[in-house]
C-alpha positions as CSV (number, residue, x, y, z in Angstrom):
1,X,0.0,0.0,0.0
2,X,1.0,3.6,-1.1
3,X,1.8,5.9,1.6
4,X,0.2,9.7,1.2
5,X,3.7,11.1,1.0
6,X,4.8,8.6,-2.0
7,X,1.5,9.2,-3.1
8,X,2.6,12.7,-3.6
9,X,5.7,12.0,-4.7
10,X,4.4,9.9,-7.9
11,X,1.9,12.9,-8.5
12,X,4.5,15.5,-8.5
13,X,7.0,13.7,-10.7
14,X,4.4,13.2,-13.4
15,X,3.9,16.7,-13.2
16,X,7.2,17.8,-13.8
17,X,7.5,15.4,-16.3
18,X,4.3,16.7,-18.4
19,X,5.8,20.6,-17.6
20,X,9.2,18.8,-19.3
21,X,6.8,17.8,-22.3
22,X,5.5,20.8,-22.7
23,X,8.8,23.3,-22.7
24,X,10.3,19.8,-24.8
25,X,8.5,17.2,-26.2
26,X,6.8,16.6,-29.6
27,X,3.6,19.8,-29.9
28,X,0.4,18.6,-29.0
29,X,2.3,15.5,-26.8
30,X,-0.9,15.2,-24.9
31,X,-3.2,14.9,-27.5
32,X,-0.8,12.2,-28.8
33,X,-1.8,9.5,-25.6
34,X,-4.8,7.5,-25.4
35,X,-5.0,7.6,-21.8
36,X,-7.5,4.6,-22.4
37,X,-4.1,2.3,-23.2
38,X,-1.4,4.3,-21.1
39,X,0.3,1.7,-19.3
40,X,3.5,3.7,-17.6
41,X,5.5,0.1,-17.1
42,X,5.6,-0.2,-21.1
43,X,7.8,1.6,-23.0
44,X,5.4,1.2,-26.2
45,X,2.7,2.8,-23.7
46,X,3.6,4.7,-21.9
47,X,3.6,9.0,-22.4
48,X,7.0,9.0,-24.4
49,X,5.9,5.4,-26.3
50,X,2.7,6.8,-27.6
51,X,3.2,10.8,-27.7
52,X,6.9,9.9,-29.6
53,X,6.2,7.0,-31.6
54,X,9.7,4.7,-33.0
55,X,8.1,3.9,-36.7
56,X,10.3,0.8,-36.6
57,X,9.2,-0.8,-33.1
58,X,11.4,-3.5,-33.4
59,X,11.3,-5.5,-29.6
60,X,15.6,-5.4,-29.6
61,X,15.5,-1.8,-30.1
62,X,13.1,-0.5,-27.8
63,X,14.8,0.0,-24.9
64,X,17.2,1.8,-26.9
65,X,14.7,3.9,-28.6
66,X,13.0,4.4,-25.1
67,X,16.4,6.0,-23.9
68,X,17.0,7.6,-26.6
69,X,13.5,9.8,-26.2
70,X,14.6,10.6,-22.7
71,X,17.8,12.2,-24.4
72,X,15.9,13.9,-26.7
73,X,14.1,15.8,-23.9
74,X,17.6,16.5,-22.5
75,X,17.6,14.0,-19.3
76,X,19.3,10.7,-18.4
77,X,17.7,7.4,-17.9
78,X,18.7,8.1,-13.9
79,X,16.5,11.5,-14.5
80,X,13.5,9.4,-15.6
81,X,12.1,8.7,-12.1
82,X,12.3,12.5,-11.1
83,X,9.8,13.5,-14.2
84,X,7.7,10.6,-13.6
85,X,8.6,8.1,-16.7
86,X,9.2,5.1,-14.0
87,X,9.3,4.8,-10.8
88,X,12.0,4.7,-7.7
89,X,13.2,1.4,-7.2
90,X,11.5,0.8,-3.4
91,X,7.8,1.0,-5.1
92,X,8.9,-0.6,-8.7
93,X,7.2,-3.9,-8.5
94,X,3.9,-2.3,-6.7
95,X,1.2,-2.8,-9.1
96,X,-1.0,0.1,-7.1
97,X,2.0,2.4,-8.1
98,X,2.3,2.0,-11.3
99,X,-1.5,2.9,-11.4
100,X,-1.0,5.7,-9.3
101,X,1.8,7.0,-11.9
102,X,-0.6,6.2,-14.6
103,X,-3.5,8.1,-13.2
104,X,-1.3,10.9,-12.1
105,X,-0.3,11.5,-16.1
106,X,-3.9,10.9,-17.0
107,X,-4.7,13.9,-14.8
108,X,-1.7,16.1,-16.4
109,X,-3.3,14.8,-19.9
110,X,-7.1,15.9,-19.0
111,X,-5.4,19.5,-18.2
112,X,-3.8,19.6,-21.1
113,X,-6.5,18.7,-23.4
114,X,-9.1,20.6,-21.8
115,X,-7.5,23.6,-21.4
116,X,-7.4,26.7,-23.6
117,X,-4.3,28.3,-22.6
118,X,-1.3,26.3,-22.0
119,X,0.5,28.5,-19.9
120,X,-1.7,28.3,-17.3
121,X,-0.3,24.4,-16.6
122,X,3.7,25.2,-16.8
123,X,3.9,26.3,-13.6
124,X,5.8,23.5,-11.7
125,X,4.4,22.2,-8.5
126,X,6.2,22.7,-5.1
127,X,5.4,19.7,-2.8
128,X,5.6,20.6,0.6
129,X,6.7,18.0,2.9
């Protein structure tokens, strides 16, 4: 079970991951993801899977492709758990995490989508603890 304070943690990295998106992924990322199929544990699924597509989706190159989208948005494969693409290593294998990532990027998604004015979700989230 998810503690409040990981919780938070998940919720904030998946917002600075989508504010990353925004200032640095592909336009119109968030339109890109079918939140319906976003699965955060698969790198075909997840938010840099289905908003940056690899045309060749060969299985022995995905991992590769995978980290080479995380350099494209300028951060290391260590950087990925800070901006929400995966998770820290003490809640990896904890299915309710992985939906709690998932939902947390579904919610940076809806905002996105649903808002007129862009600007108005790039201001990055302080998490007081």
């Amino acid at each position: 079970m998810l503690t409040d304070v990981q919780r938070a943690e998940i919720t904030a990295a998946a917002h600075r991951g989508a504010w990353l998106m925004d200032e640095h992924g592909p336009s119109g990322w968030a339109l890109r993801v079918n939140p319906d199929t976003l699965r955060m544990d698969s790198t075909m699924h997840c938010v840099l899977g289905q908003s940056m597509p690899d045309r060749r989706r060969l299985s022995l190159r995905q991992r590769s492709s995978y980290c080479a989208k995380l350099h494209q948005l300028g951060i290391t494969r260590y950087d990925q758990v800070r901006y929400g693409f995966d998770l820290p290593d003490y809640v990896w294998c904890n299915d309710e995490a992985w939906a709690a990532l998932a939902d947390a990027w579904r919610n940076e998604i809806a905002v996105r989508v649903t808002m007129p004015d862009p600007i108005d979700v790039r201001e990055p989230l302080v998490l007081a603890v």
